[in-house]
MOPAC internal coordinates of N, CA, C and O (Angstrom, degrees):
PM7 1SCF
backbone

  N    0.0000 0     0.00 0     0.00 0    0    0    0
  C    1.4644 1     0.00 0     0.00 0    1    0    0
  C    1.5362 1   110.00 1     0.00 0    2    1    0
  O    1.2310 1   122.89 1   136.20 1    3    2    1
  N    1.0343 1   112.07 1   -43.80 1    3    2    1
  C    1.9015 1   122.38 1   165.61 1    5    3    2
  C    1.3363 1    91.61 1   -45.78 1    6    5    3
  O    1.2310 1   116.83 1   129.09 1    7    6    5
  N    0.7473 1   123.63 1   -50.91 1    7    6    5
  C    2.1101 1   109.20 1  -125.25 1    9    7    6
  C    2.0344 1    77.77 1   -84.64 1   10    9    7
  O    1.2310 1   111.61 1    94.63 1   11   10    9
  N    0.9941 1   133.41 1   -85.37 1   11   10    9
  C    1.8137 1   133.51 1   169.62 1   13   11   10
  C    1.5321 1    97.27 1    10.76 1   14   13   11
  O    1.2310 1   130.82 1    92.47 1   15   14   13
  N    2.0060 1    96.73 1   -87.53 1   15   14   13
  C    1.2502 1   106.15 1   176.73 1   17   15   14
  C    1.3470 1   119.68 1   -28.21 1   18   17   15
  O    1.2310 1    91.87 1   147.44 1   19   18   17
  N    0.8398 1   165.16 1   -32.56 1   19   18   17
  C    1.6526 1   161.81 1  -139.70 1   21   19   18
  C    1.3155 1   100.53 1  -127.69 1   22   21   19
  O    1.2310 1   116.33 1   111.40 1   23   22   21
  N    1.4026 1   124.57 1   -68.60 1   23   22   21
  C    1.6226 1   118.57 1   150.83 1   25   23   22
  C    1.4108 1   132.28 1     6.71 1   26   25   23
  O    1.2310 1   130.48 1   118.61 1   27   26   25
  N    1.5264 1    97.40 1   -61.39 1   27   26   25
  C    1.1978 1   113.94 1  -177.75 1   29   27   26
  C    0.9844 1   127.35 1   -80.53 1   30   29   27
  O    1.2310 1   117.31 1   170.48 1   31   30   29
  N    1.2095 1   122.73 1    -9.52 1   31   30   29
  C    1.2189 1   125.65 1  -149.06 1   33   31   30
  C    1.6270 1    93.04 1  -135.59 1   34   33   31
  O    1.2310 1   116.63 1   139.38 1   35   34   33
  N    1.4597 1   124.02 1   -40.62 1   35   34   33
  C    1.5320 1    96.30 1   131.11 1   37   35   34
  C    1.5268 1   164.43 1   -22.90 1   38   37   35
  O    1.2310 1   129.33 1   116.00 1   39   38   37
  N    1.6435 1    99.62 1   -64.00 1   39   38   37
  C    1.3995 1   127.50 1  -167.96 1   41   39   38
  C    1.4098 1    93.63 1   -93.92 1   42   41   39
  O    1.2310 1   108.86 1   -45.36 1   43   42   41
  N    1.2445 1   138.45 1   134.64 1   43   42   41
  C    1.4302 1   157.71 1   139.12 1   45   43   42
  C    1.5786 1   128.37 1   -11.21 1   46   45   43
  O    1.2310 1   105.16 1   -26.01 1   47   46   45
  N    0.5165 1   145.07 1   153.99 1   47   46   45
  C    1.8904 1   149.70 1  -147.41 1   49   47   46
  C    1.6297 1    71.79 1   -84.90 1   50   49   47
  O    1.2310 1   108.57 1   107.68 1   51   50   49
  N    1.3106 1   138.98 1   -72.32 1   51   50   49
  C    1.6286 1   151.11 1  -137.49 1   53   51   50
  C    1.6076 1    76.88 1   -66.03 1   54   53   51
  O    1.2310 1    86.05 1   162.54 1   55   54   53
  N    1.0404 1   170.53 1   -17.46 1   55   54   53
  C    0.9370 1   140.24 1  -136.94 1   57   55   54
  C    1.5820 1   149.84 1    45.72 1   58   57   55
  O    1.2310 1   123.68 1  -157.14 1   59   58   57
  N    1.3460 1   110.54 1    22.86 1   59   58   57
  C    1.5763 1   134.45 1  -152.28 1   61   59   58
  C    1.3912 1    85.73 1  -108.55 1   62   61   59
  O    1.2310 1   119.23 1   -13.77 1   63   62   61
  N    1.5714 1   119.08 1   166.23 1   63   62   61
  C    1.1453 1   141.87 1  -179.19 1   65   63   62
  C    1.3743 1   117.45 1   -57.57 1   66   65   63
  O    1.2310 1   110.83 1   -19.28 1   67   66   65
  N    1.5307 1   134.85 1   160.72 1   67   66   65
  C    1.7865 1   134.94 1  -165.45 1   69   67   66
  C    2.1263 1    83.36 1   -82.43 1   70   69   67
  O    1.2310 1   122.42 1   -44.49 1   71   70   69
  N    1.0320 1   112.97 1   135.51 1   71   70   69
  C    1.6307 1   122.70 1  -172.73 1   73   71   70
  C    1.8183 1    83.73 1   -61.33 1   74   73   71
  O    1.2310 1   112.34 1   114.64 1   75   74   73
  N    1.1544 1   132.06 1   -65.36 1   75   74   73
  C    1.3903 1   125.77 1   178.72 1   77   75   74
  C    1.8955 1   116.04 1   -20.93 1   78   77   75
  O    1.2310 1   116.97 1   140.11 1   79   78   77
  N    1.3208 1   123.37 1   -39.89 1   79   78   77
  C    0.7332 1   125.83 1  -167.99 1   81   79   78
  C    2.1286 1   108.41 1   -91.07 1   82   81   79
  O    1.2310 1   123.39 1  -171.28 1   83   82   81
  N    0.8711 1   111.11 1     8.72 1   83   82   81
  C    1.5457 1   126.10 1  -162.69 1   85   83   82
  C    1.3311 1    89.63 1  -117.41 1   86   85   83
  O    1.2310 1   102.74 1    91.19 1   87   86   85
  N    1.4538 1   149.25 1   -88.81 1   87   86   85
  C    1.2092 1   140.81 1   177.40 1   89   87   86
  C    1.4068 1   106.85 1   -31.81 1   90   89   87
  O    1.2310 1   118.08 1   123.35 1   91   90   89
  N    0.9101 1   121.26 1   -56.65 1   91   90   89
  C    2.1052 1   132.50 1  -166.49 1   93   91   90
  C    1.3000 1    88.31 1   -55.81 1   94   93   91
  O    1.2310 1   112.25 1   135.12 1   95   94   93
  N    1.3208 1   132.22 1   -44.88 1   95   94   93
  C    2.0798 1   116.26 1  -171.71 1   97   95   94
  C    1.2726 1    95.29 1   -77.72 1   98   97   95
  O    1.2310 1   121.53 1   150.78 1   99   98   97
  N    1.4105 1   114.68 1   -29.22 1   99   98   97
  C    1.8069 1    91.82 1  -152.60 1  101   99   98
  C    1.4505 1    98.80 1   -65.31 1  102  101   99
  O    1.2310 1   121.65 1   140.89 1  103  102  101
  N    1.8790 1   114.44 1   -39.11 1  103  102  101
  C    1.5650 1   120.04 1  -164.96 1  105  103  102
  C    1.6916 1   105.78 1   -54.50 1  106  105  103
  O    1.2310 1   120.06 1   125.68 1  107  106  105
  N    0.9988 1   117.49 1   -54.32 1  107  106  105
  C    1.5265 1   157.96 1  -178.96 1  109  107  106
  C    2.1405 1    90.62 1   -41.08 1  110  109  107
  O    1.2310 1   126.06 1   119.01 1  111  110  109
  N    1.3305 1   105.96 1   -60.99 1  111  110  109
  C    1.3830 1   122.39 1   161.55 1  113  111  110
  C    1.6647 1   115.47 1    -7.75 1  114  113  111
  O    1.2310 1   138.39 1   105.99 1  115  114  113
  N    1.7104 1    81.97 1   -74.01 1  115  114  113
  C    1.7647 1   117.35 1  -158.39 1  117  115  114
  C    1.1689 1   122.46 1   -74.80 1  118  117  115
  O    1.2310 1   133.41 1   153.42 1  119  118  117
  N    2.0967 1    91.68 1   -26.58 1  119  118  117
  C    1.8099 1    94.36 1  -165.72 1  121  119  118
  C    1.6806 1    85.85 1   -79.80 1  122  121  119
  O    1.2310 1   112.37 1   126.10 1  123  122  121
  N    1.5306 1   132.00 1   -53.90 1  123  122  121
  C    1.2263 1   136.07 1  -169.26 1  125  123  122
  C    1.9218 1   100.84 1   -45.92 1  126  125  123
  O    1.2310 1   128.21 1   137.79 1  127  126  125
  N    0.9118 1   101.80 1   -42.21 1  127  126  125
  C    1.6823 1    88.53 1  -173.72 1  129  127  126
  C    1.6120 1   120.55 1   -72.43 1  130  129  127
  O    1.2310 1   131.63 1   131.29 1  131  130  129
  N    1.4163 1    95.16 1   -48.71 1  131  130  129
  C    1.9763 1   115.98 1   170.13 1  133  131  130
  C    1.5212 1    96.79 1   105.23 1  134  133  131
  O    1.2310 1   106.42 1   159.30 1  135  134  133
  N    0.9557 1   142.84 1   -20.70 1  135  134  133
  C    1.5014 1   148.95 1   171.71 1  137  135  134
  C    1.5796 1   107.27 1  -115.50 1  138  137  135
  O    1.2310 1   128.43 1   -42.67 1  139  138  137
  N    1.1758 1   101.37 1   137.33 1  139  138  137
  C    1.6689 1   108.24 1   179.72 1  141  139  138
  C    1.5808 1   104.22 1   -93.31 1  142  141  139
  O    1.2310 1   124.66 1   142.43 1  143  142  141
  N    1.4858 1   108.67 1   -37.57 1  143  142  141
  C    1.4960 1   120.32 1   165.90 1  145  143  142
  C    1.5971 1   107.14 1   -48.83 1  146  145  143
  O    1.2310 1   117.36 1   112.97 1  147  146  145
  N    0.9912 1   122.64 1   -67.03 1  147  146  145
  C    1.3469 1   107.70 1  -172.71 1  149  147  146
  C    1.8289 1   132.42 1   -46.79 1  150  149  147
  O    1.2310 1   134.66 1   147.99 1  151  150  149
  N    1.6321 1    89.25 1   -32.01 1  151  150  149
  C    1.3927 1    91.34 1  -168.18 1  153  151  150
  C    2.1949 1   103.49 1   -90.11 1  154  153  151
  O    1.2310 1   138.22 1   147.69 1  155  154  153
  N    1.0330 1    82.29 1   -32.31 1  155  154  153
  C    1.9176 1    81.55 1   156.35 1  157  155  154
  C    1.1248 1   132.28 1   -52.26 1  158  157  155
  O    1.2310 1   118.08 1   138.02 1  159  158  157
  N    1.7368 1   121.27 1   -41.98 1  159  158  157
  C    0.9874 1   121.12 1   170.81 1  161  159  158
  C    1.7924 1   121.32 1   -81.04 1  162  161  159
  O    1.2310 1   120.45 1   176.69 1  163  162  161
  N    1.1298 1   116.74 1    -3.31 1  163  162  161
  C    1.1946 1   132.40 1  -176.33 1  165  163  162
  C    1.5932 1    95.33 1   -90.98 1  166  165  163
  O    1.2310 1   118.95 1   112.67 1  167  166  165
  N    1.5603 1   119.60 1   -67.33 1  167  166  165
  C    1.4589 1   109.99 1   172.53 1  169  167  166
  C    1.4883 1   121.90 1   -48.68 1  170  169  167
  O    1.2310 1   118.62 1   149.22 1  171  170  169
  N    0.9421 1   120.24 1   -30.78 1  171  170  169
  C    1.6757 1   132.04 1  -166.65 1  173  171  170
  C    1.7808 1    93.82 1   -83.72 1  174  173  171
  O    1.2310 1   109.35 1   134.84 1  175  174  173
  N    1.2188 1   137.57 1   -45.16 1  175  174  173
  C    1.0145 1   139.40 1   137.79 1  177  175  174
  C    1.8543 1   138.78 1   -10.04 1  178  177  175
  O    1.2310 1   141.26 1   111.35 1  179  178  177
  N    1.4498 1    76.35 1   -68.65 1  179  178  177
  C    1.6895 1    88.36 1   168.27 1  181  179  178
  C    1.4099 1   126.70 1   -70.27 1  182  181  179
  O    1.2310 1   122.33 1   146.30 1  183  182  181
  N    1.0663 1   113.14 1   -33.70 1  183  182  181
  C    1.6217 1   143.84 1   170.52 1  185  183  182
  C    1.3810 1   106.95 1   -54.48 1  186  185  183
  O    1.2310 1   121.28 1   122.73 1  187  186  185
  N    1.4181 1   115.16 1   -57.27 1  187  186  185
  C    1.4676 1   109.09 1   178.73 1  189  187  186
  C    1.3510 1   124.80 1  -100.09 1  190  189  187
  O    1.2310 1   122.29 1   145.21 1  191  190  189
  N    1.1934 1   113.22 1   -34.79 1  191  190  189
  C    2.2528 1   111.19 1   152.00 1  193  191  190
  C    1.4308 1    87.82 1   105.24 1  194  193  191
  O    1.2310 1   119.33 1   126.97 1  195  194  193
  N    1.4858 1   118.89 1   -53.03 1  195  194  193
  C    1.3403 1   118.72 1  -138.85 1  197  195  194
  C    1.8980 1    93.54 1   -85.71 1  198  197  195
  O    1.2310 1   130.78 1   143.62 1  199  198  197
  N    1.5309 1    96.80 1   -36.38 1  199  198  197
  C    1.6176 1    92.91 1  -166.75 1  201  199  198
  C    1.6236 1   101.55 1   -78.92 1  202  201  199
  O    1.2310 1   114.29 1   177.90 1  203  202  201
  N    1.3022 1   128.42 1    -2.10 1  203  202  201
  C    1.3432 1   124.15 1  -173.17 1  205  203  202
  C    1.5512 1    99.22 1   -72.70 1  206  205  203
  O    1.2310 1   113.54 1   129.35 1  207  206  205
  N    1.4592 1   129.83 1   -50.65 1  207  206  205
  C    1.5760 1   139.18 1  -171.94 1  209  207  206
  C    1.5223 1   103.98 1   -73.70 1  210  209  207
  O    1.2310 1   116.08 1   150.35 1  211  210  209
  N    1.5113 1   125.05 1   -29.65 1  211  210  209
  C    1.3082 1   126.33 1   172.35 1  213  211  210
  C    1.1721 1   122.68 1   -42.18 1  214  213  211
  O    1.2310 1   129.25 1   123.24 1  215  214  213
  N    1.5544 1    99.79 1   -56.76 1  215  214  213
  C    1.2190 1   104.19 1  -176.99 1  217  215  214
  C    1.5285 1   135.62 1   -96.94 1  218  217  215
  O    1.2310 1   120.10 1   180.00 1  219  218  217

């Protein structure tokens, strides 16, 4: 019965993740890659499809 409670009261009416937990991957992201540049351009990449074959 705790564990809900706290959940909730964490996580946002929308139902989306505690914001604490959204910064913590991205860092988590950057240290695994070693460049923050790299992994931006890889997301920014994926995002647009078209510029990945462009280039």
């Amino acid at each position: 019965m705790s564990s809900p409670g706290a959940a909730s009261n964490e996580a946002p009416a929308s139902g989306a993740p505690p914001p604490r937990s959204r910064p913590e991957t991205r860092s988590a992201r950057l240290s695994t890659s070693g460049t923050g540049g790299d992994d931006a351009a890889a997301d920014d990449a994926e995002l647009s499809g078209a510029d990945m074959p462009q280039l």
